[in-house]
N, C-alpha and C positions, 0 to 999 in steps of 0.2 A: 450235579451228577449227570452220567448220561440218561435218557428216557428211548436211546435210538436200540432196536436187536442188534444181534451181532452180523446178518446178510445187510440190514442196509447201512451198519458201521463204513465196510466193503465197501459198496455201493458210492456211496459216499469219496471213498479214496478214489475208486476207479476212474467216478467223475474230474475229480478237483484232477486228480492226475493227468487226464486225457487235456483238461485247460493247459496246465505246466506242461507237459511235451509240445502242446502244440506253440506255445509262448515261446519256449526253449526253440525251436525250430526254426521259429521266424527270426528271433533275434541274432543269432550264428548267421543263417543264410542272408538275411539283408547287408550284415557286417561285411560277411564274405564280398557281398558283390559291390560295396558299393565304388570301387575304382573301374569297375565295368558301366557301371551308371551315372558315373561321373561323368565316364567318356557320351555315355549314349544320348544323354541330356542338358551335354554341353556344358555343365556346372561345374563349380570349388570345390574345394577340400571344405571351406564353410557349409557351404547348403548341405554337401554331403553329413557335415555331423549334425546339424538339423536335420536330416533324415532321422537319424538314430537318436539325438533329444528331443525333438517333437514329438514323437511318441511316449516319451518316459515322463517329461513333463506332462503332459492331458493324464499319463495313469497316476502321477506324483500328484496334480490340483484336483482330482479327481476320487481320489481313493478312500478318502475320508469320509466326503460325504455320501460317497455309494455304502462306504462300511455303515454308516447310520441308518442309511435304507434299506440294509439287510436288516440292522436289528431288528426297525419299526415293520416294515411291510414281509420279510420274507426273504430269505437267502437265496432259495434256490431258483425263485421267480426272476430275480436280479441278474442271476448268473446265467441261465439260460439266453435274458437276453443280451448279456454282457459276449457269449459268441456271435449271439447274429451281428452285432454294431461289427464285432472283429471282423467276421467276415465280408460286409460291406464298406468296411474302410480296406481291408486286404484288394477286393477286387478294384476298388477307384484307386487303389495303388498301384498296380497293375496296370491299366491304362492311360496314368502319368504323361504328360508330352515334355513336361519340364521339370527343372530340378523344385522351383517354387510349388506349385503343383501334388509332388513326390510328397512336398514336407506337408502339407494341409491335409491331405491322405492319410498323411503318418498319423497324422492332433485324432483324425475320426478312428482310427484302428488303436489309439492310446486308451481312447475313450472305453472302447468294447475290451482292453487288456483291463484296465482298471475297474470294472463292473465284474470281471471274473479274479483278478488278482485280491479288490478289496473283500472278496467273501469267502475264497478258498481256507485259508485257515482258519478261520470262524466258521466253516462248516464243517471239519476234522474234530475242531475243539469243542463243539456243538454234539458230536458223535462218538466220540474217545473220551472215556476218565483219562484226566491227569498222566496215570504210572502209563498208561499205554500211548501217549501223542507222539513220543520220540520214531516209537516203529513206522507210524501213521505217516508224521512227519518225512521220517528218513525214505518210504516208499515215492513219496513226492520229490525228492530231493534226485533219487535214481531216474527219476522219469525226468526230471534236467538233466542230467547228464547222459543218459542215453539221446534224449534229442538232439544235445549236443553230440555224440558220436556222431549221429543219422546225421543232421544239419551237414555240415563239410561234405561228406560224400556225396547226398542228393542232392544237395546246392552246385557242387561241381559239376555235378552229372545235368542236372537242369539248364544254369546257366550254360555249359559247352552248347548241350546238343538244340535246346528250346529258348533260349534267350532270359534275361534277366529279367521279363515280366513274371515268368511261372513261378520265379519264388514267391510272389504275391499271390499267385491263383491258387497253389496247393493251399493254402489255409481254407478253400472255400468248401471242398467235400471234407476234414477233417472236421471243420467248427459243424456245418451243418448233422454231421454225424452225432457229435457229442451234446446238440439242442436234442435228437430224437432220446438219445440213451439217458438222459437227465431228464427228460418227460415222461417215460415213460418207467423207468427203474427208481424214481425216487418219491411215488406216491404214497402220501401215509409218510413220508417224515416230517416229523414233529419239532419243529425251530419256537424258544424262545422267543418271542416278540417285546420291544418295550416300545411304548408309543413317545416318542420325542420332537419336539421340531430340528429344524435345517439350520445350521448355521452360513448362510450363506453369503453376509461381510467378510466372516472369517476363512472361508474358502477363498473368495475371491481376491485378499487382501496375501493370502498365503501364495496364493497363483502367481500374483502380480510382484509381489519379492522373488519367488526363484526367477519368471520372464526376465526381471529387469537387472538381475546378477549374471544369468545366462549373455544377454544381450551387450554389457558390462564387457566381459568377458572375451566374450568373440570381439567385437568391435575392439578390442587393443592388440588384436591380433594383426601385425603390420604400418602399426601405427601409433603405438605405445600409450601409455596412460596419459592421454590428452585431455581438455578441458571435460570434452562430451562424454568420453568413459570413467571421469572421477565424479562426473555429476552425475551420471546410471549409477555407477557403482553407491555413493551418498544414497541416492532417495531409493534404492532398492534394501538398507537399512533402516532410514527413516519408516519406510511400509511395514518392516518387520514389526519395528515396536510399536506402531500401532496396531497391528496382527496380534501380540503378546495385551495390546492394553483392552482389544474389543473382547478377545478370548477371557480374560478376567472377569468383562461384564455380563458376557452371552447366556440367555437360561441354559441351553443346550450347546455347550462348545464344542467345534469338531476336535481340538485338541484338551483332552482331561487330562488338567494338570497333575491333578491329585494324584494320577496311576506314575507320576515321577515320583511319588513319594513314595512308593516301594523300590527298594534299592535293587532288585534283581531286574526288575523292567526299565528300570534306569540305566542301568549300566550295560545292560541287552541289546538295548534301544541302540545307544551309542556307539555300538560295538556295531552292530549292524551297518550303520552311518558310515562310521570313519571306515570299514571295511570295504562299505560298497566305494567310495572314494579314492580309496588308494588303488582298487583290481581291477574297476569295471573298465578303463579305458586301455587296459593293456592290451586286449585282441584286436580295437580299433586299429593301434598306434602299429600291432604286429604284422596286420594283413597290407597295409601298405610296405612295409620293411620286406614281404616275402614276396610283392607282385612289384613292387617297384625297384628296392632295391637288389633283389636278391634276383629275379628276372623269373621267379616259378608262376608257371600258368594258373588260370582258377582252380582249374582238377588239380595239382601239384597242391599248390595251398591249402588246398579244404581238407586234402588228407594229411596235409603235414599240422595241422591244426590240432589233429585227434587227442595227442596224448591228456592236455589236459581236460577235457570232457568224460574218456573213459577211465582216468585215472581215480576222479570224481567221482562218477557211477558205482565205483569198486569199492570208495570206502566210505560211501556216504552212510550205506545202513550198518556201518561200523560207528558212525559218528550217534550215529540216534541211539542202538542199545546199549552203548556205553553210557548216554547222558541219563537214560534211563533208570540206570542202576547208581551212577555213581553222581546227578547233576550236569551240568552244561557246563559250569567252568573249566575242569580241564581240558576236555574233548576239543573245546570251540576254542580256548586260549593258544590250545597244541599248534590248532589247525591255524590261525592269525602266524603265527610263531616261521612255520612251513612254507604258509606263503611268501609270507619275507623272503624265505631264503630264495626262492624261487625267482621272484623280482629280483634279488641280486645278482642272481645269475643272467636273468635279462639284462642287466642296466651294463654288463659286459660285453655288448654284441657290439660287433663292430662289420664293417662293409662285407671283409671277407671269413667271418667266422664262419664256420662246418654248422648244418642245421641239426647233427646232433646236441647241442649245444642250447638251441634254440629247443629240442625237444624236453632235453634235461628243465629245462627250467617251465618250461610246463607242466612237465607230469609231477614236479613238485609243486608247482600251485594246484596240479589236479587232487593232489594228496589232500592238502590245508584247506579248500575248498571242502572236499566231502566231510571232514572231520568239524568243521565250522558252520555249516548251512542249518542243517537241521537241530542240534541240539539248541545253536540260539534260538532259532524260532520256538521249541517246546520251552525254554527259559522263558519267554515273555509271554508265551499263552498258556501257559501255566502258572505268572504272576497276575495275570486279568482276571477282575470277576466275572464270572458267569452273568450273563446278561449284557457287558460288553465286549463282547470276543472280538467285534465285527470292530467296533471303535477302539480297540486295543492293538491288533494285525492292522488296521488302516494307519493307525500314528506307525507303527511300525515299520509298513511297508513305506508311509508315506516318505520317512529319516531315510532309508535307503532307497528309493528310487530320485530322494534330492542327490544323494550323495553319487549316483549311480551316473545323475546326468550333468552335476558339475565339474565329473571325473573329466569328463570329456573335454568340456570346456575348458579347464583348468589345465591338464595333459596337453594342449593344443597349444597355451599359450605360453607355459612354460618352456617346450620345445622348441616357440618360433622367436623368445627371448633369447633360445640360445643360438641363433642360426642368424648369415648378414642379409640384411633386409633384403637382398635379390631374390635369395635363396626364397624366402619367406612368399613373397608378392609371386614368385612362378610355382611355388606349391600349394600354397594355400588359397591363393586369390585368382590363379589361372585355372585353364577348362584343362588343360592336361594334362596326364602319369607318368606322359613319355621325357622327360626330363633329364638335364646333365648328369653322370656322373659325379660330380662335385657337389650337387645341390645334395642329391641323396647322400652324399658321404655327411654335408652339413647338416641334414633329418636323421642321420641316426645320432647324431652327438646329440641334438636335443630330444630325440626319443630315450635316451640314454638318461639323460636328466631328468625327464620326464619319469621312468621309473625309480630313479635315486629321490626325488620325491615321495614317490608313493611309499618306499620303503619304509622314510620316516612316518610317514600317517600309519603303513601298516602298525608302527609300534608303537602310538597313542590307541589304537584299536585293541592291540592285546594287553595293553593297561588296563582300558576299560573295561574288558573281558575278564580279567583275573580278578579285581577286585567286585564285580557284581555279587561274591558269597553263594549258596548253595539253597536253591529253589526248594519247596516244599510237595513232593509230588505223594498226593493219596488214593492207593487203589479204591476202585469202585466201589468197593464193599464200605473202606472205610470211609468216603464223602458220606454213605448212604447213613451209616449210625452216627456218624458228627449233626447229620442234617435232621433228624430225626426229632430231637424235640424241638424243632425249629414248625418244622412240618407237623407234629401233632398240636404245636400250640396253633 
């Protein structure tokens, strides 16, 4: 049951919420600029998506074991300093001289994401009965997408007039604002504690498989599956199953098997994964499609972005008080379903299509998005027990933030299979955007590909979604008289 009032319930959201806009913010505005950073730091198309997985990896190897040290020591203590790391990885990104540089920056600002991403819903579900996480949820969900509105616009407006480091610096007075209003608004809440140890073979062994799939991955970009990338790709398997055989024997494992034996966190879980997999790389793959080949400026782009962010925002707290009433499988299946089509409609773009076009098929993944975010989240923190919320949202968060950054990977290599190795070696592995016409007409056929891909994964994702069955949600009242001879004996 809950133990928190109903003002630091509130309290609670406003926090976690202020972390997700400010997450949302940075992730859009880095996206946006990175063809500007490309240029300013003389880098790839490679390092640049190492900007953008370097970060997701440290909060993916990371998140787990911060969720454990929310359970044992304290959520909110973690999460307070999970902004300051952000915001000192923010500001050493910010004064970046090189693309190498940019990405080690990233790993320290992944770090301070993951200290606040691994405890945010473990602190809602820590605060909310059961029948009420969807609302909770779906308010965090709008505060993505609102950031996402903001992000494009302020990113435009910054990158024009202030250059491509202030996207890095605005995170500094935001994080530091939401360390004071979480120190001082959240005294006297009352967290759950279970003392456990650290798994930390099993962390490290789980790191070192996505690194060395990642690495895998890029490295056959331009050079196909050669001796050195079949041999990363092998021993980044061989790690896994030892990851699966140490976790078997661990007293305290960061992945509990066991919560796969619930069929609604299983199927949750996966649905998450394969979702974040098939969508996350589609604004990457977009914003060079709009500055490269379509020739729109930063400010053009970041506003021609919008539709799916506030498409989002629109129906996210539609997605949560439906799941509320009626469970998470339809809501979240709809929304898998939506986004498809959405991607379909991208994987039709061609050199000279109308950016109407380009908008249509955002504002319908804006749609499938808001309808799919939060009701799975309330599906899998509402199949946790109490007492692991924190190792419940960290396995969770950990499947989508792999799935989030092998999108990218995978999106990149898929696209330069389909493209002639010139085309590939002057986009991917040169320093510059400014590039043939022909090259760009050969990046959008395998951007094109690259969403005809996702498609398919989008549709093992809504499998997995439809069959997860219908979660168990009990108002406060009634956890409190279930619990009750538990608590008197």
């Amino acid at each position: 049951m809950s133990n928190v009032n109903y003002s630091k319930r509130w309290t609670v959201v406003s926090v976690t919420t202020l972390g997700t806009l400010m997450t949302a913010i940075d992730s859009t505005i880095v996206i946006l600029g990175i063809p500007i950073i490309m240029q300013a730091l003389h880098g790839n198309m490679i390092e640049m998506a190492w900007v953008i997985m370097g970060y997701i990896l440290m909060s993916t190897s990371l998140v787990l074991t911060i969720g454990r040290v929310g359970d044992t020591y304290g959520r909110i203590r973690v999460y307070e300093a999970g902004f300051l790391v952000f915001v000192l990885g923010s500001a050493l990104s910010g004064l970046s001289m090189s693309g190498v540089e940019l990405v080690v920056f990233r790993f320290l600002q992944g770090a301070g994401g993951a200290m606040m991403v691994g405890n945010s819903w473990a602190l809602i579900s820590e605060a909310f009965p059961e029948n009420e996480r969807g609302k909770a949820f779906g308010i965090n969900s709008v505060a993505w997408g609102v950031g996402g509105v903001v992000a494009p616009v302020l990113g435009g407006v910054i990158i024009t007039y202030l250059g491509w480091r202030y996207i890095f610096f605005v995170n500094v007075p935001i994080g530091l604002f939401a360390v004071f209003w979480a120190r001082f608004r959240l005294k006297g809440f009352v967290e759950a504690k279970k003392k456990e140890s650290f798994d930390l073979p099993g962390a490290s062994l789980f790191t070192a498989f996505v690194t060395l799939l990642l690495v895998a991955i890029t490295a056959s970009i331009g050079v196909g599956w050669d001796a050195l990338v079949v041999s990363l790709l092998i021993s980044s398997f061989v790690v896994l199953l030892a990851f699966f055989f140490v976790e078997q024997k661990a007293k305290s494992p960061i992945f509990k098997f066991s919560l796969f034996g619930n069929r609604v966190y299983l199927a949750s879980t996966m649905a998450s994964f394969l979702q974040s997999l098939a969508m996350f790389a589609v604004m990457f793959l977009l914003i060079f499609y709009l500055e490269g080949v379509k020739g729109y400026s930063v400010i053009e782009s970041s506003i021609l972005l919008i539709p799916m962010p506030l498409f989002s925002s629109v129906f996210a707290p539609f997605g949560g008080a439906i799941s509320d009433k009626i469970g998470a499988r339809i809501p979240a299946t709809l929304g898998i379903v939506i986004q498809a089509a959405g991607l379909y409609a991208l994987s039709e773009l061609g050199t000279n299509s109308p950016y109407l076009y380009v908008a249509l098929g955002l504002a319908i993944m804006g749609i499938g998005s808001g309808l799919f975010f939060s009701p799975n989240a309330s599906a899998v923190m509402s199949s946790t027990p109490r007492g692991y919320y924190g190792v419940g949202s960290g396995m969770m968060t950990t499947l989508r933030n792999t799935g989030q950054v092998v999108s990218i990977a995978l999106a990149l290599a898929v696209a330069a299979a389909a493209m002639p190795q010139s085309a590939v070696f002057a986009l991917f592995l040169g320093t510059s955007v400014n590039i043939s016409h022909s090259v760009m007409a050969s990046y959008v056929n395998g951007m094109d590909g690259a969403f005809r891909l996702s498609i398919a994964l989008a549709a093992v994702a809504a499998l997995a979604s439809f069959v997860r069955g219908k979660e168990v949600r009990r108002s406060l009242e009634a956890k409190l008289v279930s619990e009750a001879p538990t608590a008197a004996a």
